[in-house]
C-alpha atoms as one frame of an Amber mdcrd trajectory, in Angstrom:
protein
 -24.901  55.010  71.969 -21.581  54.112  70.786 -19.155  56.423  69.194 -18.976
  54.649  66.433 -22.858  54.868  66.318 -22.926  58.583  66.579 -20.540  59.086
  63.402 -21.620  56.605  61.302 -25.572  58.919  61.864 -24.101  61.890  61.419
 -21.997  61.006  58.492 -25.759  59.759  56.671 -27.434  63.039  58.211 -24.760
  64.812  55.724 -25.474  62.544  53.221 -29.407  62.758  53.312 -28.977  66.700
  53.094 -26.831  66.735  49.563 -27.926  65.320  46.485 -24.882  63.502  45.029
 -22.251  63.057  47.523 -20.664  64.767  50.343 -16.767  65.376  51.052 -15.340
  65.203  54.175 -12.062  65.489  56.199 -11.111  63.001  58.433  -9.196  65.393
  60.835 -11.864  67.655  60.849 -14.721  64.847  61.503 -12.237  63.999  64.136
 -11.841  66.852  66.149 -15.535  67.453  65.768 -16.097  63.958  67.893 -12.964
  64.628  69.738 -12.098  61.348  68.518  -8.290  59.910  66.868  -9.157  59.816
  63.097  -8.345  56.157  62.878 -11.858  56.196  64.743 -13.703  57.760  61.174
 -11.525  55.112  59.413 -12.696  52.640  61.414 -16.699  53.845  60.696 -15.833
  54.373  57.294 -14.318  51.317  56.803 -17.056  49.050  58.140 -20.351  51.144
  57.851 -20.013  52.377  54.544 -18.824  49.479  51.826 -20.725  48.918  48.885
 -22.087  45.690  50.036 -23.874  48.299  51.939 -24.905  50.940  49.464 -21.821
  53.310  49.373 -19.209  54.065  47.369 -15.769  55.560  49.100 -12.968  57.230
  47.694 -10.457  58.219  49.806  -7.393  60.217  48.900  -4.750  61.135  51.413
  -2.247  63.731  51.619  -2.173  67.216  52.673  -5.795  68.405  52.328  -7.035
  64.819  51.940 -10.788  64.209  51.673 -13.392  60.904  52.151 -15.916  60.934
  49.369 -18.936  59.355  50.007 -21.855  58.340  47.460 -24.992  56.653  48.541
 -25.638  54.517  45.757 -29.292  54.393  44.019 -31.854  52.243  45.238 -33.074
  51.473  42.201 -33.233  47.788  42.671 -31.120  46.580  39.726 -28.297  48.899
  40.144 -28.367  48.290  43.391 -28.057  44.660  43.349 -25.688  44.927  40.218
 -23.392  47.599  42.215 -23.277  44.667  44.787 -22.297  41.939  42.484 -20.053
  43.669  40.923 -18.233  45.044  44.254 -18.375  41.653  46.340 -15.222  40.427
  46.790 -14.218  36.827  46.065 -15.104  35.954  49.351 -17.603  36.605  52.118
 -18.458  36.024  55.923 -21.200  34.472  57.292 -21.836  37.489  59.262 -21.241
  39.877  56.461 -24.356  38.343  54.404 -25.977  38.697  57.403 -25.357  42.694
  57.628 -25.877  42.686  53.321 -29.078  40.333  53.808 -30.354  42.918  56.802
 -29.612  46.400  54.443 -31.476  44.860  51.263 -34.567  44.137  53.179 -34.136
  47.877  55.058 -34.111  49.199  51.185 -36.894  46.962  49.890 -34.862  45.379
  47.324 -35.662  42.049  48.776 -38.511  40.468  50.550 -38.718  38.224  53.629
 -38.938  34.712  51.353 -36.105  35.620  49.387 -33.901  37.288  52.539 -34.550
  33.738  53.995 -33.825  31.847  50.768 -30.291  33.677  50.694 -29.738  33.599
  54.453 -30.401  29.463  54.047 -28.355  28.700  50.873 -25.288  30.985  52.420
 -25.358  29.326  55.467 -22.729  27.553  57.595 -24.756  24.691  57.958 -25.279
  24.473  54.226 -21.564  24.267  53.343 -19.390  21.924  54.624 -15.991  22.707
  53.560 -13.171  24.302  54.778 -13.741  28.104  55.775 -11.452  29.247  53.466
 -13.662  27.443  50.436 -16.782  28.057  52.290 -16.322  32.120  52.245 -15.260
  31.895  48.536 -18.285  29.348  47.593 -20.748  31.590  49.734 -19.540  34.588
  47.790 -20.069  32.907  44.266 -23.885  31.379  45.944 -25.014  35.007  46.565
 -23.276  36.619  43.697 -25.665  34.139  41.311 -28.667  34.004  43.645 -28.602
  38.344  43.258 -27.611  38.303  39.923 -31.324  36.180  39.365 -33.029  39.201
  41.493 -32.561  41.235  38.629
């Protein structure tokens, strides 16, 4: 397993265990892997966006923490908390990773993962990248927002 792995389990072990959200110091998480904290960043960063069920708040600073909140599964909130989060434009391979986490939650079945996974597509939208990422976010934004 990857390091990156490892932390990004523990860090949702911790979260599992509390009820609202969990605090934690990068240093601290850091010397616990033995690990540069630009490593948690890194984890943090990637594993833990909203497009994938999290809110992070980060403040930095002498005695700086990394707030994590596992969003609600509720379905609704959960695909509004998306929406609302998505940024103006998206990857191909990011819906991929969104498309894979709402079917691991159960807000979406197999039709519609493939119905989003087709009308997001590369081979749907043929435009520049820069216009495709923007037009693919604005596809999924509406296609979610009529999942609700």
């Amino acid at each position: 397993m990857r390091m990156s792995d490892v932390i990004e389990d523990f860090i949702k072990e911790l979260i599992k265990d509390e009820e609202d959200f969990i605090e934690i110091q990068r240093n601290e998480l850091a010397e616990h892997f033995n690990c540069v904290p630009s490593q948690i960043n890194y984890v943090i960063a990637t594993r833990f966006r909203p497009s994938q069920g999290y809110y992070v708040e980060s403040k930095r600073g002498g005695g700086g923490h990394i707030r994590i909140k596992k969003i609600s599964n509720n379905k609704d909130s959960y695909l509004m908390h998306i929406i609302t989060n998505m940024e103006e434009s998206i990857t191909s391979n990011d819906v991929d990773v969104l498309i894979s986490n709402l079917l691991s939650y159960d807000i979406i079945n197999e039709t519609e993962a493939k119905l989003l996974k087709v009308a997001t597509s590369d081979n749907v939208l043929i435009v520049s990248q820069e216009t495709k990422d923007k037009l693919r976010s604005n596809i999924l934004k509406n296609m979610l927002l009529n999942l609700i």
